[in-house]
C-alpha positions as CSV (number, residue, x, y, z in Angstrom):
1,X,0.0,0.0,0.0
2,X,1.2,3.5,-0.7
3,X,1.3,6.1,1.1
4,X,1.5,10.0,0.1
5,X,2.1,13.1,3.0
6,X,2.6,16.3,1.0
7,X,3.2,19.7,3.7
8,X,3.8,22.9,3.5
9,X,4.9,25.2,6.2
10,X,5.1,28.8,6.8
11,X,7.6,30.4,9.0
12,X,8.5,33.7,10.7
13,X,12.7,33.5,12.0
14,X,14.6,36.1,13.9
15,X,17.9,35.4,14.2
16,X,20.3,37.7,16.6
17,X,24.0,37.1,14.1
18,X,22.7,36.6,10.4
19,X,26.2,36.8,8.5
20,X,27.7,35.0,11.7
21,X,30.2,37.7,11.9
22,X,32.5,37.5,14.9
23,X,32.4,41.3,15.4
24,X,28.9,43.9,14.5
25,X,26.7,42.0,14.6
26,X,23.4,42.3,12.4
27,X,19.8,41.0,13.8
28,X,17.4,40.2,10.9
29,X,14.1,38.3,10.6
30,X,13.3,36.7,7.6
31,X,10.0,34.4,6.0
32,X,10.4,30.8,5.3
33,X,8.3,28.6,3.1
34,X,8.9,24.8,3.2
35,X,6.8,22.6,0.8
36,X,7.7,18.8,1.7
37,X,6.8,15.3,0.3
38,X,6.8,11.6,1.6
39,X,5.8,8.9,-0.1
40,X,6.3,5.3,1.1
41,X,5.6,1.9,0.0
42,X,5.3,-1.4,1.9
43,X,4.9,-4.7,0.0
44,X,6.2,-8.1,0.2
45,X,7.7,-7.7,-2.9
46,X,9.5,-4.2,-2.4
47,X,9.6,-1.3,-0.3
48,X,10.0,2.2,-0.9
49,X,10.8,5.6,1.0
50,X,11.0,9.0,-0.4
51,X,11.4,12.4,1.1
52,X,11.8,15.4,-0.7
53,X,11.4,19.1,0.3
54,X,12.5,22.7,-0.8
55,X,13.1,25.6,1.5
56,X,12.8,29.5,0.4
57,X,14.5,32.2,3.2
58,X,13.2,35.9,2.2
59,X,14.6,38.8,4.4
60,X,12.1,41.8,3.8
61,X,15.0,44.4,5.2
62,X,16.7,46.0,1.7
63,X,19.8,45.6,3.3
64,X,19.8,41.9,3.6
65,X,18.3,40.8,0.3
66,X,21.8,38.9,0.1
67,X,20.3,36.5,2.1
68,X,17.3,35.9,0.3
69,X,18.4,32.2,-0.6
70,X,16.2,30.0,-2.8
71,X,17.9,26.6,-4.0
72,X,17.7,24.5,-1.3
73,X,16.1,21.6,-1.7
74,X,16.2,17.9,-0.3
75,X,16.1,14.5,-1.6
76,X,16.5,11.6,-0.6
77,X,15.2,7.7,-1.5
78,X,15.6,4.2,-0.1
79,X,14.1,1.2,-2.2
80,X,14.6,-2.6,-1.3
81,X,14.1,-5.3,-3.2
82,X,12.8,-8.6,-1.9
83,X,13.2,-7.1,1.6
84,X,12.3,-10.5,3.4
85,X,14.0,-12.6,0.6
86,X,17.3,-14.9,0.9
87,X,18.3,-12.6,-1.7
88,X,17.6,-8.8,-2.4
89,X,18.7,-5.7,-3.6
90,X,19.0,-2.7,-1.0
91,X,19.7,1.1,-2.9
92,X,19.8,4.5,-1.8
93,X,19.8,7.9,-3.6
94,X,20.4,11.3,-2.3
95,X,20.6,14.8,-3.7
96,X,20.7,17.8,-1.8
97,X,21.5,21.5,-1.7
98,X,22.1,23.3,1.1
99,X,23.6,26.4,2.4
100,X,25.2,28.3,5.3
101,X,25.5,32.2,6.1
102,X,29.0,33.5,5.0
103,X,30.5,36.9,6.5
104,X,30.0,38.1,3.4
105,X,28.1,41.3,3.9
106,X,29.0,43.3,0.7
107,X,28.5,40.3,-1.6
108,X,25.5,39.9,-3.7
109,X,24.9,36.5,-2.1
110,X,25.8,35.9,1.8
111,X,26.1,32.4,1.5
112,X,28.8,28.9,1.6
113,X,26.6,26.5,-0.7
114,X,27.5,22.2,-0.9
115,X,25.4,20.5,-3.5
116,X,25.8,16.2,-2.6
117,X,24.5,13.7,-4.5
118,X,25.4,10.5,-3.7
119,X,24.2,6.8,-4.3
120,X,24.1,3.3,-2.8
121,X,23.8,-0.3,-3.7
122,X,23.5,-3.3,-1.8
123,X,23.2,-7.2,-2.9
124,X,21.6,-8.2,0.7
125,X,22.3,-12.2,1.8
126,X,19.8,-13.4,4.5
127,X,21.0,-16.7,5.2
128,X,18.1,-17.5,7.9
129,X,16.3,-14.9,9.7
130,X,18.6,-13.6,12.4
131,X,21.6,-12.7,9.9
132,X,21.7,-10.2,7.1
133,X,24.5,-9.3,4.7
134,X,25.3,-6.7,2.4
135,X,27.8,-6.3,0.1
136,X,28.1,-3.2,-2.6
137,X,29.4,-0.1,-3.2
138,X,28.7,3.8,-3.1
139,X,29.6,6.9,-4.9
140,X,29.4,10.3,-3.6
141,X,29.8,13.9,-5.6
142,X,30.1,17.3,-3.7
143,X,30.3,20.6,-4.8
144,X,31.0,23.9,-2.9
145,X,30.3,27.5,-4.2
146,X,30.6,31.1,-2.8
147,X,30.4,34.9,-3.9
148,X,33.8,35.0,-6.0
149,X,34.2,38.4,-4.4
150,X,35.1,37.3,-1.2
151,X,36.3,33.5,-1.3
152,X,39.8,33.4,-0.7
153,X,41.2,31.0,-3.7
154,X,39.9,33.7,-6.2
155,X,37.2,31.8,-7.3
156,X,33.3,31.2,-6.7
157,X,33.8,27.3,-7.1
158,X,36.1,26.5,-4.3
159,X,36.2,22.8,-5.2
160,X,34.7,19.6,-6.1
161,X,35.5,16.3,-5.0
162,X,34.4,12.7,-6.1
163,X,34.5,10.1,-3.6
164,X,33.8,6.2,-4.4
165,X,34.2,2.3,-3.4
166,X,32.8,-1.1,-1.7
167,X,31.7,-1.1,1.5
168,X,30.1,-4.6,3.6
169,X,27.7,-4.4,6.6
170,X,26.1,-7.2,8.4
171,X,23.6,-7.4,11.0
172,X,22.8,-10.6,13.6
173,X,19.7,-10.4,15.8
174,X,19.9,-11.6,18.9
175,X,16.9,-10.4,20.7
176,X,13.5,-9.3,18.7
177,X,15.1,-5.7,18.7
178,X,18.5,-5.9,19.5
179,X,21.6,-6.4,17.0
180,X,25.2,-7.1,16.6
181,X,26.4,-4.9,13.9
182,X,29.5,-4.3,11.9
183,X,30.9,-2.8,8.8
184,X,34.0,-2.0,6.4
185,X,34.4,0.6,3.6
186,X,37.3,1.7,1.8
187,X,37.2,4.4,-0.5
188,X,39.5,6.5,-3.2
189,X,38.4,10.6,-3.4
190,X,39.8,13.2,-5.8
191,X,39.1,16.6,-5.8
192,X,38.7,18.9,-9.0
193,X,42.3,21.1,-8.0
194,X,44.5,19.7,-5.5
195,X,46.2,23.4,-5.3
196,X,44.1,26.5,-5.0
197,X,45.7,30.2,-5.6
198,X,45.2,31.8,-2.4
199,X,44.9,35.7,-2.0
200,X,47.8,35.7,0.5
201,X,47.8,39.5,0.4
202,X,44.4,40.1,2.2
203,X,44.7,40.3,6.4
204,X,41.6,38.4,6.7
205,X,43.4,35.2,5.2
206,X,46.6,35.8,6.7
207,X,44.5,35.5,10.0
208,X,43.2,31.8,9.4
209,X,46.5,30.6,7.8
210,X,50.1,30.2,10.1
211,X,51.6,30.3,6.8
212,X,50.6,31.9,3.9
213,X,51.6,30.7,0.3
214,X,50.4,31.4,-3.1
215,X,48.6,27.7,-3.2
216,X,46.9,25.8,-0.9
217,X,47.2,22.1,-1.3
218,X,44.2,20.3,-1.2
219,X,45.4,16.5,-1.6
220,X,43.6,13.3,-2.8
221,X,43.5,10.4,-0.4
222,X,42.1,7.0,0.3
223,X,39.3,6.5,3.0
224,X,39.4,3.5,5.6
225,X,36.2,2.9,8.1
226,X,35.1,0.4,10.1
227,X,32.8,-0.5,12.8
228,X,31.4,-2.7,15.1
229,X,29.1,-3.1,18.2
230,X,25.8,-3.9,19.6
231,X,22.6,-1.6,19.0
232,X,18.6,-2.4,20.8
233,X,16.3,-2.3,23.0
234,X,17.6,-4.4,25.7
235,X,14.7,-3.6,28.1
236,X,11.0,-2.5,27.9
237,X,12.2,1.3,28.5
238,X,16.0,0.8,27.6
239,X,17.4,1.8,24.5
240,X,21.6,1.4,24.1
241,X,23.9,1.4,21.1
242,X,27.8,0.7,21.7
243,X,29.5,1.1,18.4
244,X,33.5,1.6,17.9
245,X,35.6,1.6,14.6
246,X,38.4,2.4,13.3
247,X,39.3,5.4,10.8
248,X,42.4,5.6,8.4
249,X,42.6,8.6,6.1
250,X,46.0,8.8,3.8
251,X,46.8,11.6,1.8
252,X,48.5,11.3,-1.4
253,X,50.9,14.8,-1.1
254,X,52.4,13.7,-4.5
255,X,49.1,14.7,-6.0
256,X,49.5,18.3,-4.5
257,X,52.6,18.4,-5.8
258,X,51.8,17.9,-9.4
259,X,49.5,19.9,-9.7
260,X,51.5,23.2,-8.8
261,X,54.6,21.8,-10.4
262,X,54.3,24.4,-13.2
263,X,53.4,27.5,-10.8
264,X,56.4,26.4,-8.0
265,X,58.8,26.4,-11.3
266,X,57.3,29.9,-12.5
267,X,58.6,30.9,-8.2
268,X,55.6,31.1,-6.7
269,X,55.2,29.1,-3.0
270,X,53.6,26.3,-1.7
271,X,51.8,26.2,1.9
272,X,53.0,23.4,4.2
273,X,50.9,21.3,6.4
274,X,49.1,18.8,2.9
275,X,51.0,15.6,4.3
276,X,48.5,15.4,7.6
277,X,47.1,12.2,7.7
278,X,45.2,10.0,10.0
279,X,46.5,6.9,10.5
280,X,47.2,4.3,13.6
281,X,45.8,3.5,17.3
282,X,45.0,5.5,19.3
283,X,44.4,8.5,16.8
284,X,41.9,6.6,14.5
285,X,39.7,5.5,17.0
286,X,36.1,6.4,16.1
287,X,33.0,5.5,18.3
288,X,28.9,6.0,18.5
289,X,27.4,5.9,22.0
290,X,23.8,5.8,22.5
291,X,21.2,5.4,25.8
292,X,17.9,5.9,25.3
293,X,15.7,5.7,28.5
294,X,11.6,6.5,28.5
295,X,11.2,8.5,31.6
296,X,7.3,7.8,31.2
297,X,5.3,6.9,28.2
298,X,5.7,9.1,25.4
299,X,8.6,10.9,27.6
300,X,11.7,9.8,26.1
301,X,15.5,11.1,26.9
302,X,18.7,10.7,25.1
303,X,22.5,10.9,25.6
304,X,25.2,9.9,23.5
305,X,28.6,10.4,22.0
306,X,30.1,10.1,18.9
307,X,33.9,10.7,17.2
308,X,35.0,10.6,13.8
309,X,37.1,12.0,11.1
310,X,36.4,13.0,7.5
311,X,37.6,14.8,4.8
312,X,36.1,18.5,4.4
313,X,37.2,21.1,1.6
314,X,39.7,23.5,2.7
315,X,41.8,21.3,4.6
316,X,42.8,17.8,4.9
317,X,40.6,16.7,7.7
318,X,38.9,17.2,10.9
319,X,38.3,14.9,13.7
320,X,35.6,15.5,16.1
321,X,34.3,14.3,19.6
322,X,30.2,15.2,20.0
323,X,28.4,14.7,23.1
324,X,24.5,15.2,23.2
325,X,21.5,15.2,24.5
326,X,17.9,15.1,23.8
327,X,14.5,15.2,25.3
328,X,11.1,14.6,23.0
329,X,7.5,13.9,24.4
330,X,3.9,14.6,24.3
331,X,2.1,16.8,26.8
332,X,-1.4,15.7,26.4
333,X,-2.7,14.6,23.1
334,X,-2.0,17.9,21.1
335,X,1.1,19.1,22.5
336,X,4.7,17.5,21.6
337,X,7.8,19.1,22.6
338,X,11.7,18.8,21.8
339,X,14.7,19.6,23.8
340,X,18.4,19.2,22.4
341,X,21.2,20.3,23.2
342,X,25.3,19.2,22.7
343,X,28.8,20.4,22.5
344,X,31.6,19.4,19.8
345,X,35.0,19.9,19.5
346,X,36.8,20.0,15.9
347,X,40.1,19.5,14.9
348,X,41.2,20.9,11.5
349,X,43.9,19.8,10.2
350,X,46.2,20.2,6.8
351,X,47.6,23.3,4.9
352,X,45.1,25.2,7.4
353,X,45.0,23.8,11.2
354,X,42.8,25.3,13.7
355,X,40.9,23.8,16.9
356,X,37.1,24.7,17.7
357,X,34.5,24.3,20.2
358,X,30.6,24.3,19.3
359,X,28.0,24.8,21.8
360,X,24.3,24.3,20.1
361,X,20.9,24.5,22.5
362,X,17.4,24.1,20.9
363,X,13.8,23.8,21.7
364,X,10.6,23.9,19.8
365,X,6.8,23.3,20.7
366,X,4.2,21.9,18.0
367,X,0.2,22.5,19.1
368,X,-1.8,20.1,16.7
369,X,-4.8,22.8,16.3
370,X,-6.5,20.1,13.9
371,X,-5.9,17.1,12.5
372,X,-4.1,18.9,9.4
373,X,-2.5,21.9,11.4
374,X,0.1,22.1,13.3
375,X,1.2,25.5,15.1
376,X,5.0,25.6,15.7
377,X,7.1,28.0,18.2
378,X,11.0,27.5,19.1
379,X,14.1,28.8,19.1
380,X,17.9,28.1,19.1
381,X,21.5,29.9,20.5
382,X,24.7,28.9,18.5
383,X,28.0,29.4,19.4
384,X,31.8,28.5,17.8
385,X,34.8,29.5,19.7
386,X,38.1,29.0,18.9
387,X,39.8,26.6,21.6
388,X,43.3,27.7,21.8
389,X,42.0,31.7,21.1
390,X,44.3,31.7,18.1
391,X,41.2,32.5,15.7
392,X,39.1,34.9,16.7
393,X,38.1,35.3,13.7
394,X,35.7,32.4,13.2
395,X,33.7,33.2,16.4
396,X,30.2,34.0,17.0
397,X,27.3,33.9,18.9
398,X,23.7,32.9,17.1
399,X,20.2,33.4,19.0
400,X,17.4,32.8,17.4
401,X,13.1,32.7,17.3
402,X,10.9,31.1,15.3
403,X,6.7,30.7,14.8
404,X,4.8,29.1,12.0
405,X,2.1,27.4,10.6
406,X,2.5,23.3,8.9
407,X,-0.6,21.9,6.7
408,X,-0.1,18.6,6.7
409,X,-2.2,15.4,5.1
């Protein structure tokens, strides 16, 4: 049987830093509109989950029209084949577009844009009915964009990168709801220019880099992960997941080295710091720690940990250890409410090496005034510090309000 949920929702936002700028800050409210769609299919034969959504910001102060963003949009899809079968076929597809305020106050768009497609296939084994096997691969694409006025390689596309290879998982069930899991994936990744001209004469980018050359080397590399661990409900109101893995990431400097060959020979300089790798016990230790207790029915807390590594775009990498926490439940039977909250620290490092701490709090309220409408209210503070006060620059502090309306069928 199929089933279809179109939505759309209306929103009002204040938020108190809207170019996240470390220094003057700017308050702004803007509109929001967010049309969504589900559609999900359950039959012995196949199954099928899609989500896809689209989300328009429109600041109605002249002098923020740079944030008036309307490209993002969501996708994604899960399909399996012969889901209860010895034999199947498990695939996902994602494609999405999203964006993130820039300090770019005098350029005609405010924004650091990623565009990620990426796939997934799965043969799945399921020898009896406790064990299930997968075996496949994955590809992922990424893209990232700015205002080529202010992005410091001289250029509005700061890079591309394609990432692709096999990955295994399997899953034993021990109890109804309880698993042993584990997984491996290796992967190869290149990006589109593995060295970037820098504008090494503006202060702003002498501040985020300890040494300024006229390239940046962005290497290619090989991916390691895997995992393994235990995730369930081991009792009636206990919920735990104990995962830990292991991450390799190796960085193929020779690549950065090729690529400027010609400029190096022509005098200009090469930044230091491309060779950073992660490699070896205990650095590559990653791990995913989850307890889930219900405090009382439909009253549900969660705490957890997670710490991993991956590579990002103006760097090699960065490593980070999250802690969380979350509270969701239902006062009455039209009021539900969320509570979350966490802190991360994030280690950058490569040509550009920095350390950061993230403190995020959030809550929101949802009043189901009919069976179709739900009224919304919440709000959010951000903040991003630097850890060792060497870079001051990328700080800031983010409150922020929202209230809406959701039509929903």
């Amino acid at each position: 049987m199929a089933v279809v949920e179109p939505a759309l929702e209306f929103l009002g936002t204040w938020r108190s830093n809207v170019y996240l700028t470390e220094t003057d800050e700017q308050a702004g409210f803007y509109f929001g509109l967010n049309p969504t769609l589900g559609l999900s299919l359950d039959a012995p034969e196949a199954r099928l989950g899609m989500n896809a959504g689209y989300f328009a910001r429109i600041y109605p102060k002249p002098e923020l029209r740079n944030l008036n963003r309307f490209n993002d949009v969501a996708l994604d899809t899960d399909f399996d084949l012969a889901p209860s079968g010895v034999v199947g076929l498990r695939t996902k597809f994602g494609y999405n577009v999203s964006s993130r305020p820039s300090e770019a106050e005098a350029a005609s768009t405010a924004y650091l844009q990623k565009q990620d497609l990426d796939g997934q296939a799965l043969v799945m084994i399921r020898p009896g009915s406790s064990l299930e096997l997968g075996a496949g691969g994955f590809v992922q694409w990424l893209d990232y964009n700015t205002d080529e006025n202010v992005s410091n390689i001289r250029s509005a596309n700061l890079n591309n990168r394609l990432e692709y290879g096999p990955r295994v998982d399997f899953k034993w069930r021990f109890f109804p709801k309880t698993a042993v899991v584990g997984g491996y994936r290796y992967s190869w990744f290149y990006w589109k220019d593995n060295a970037l001209w820098v504008d090494n004469q503006a202060d702003w980018v002498r501040d985020y880099f300890t040494e300024v050359g006229d390239l940046l080397g962005i290497p290619d590399g090989r991916d390691t992960h895997a995992y393994f661990g235990v995730r369930g409900r081991f009792t009636e109101k206990l919920i735990l997941g104990l995962v830990a893995g292991y991450a390799q990431l190796n960085y193929l400097e020779e690549t950065v080295d090729a690529d400027a060959a010609n400029e190096i020979a022509q005098g200009f300089s090469l930044g230091p710091g491309y060779d950073a790798d992660v490699k070896g016990f205990p650095q590559g230790l990653t791990a995913n720690v989850e307890v889930g207790y219900q405090l009382a029915p439909r009253h549900n807390f969660l705490v957890g940990y997670r710490r991993d590594f991956r590579d990002i775009f103006f760097t090699n990498y960065v490593g980070y250890n999250d802690f969380f926490a979350q509270y969701s439940g239902e006062l009455g039977d039209r009021v539900k409410a969320n509570l979350n909250g966490g802190f991360r620290t994030e280690a950058y490092r490569g040509a550009y090496s920095r350390d950061d701490a993230f403190l995020r709090v959030a809550a929101n309220l949802s009043y189901a005034a009919a069976s179709y409408v739900d009224l919304r209210v919440g709000g959010w503070w951000n903040e991003r510090a630097s850890a060792d006060r060497e870079h001051p620059e990328i700080e800031y502090d983010d409150f922020g309000a929202f209230g809406g309306v959701k039509f929903h069928y």
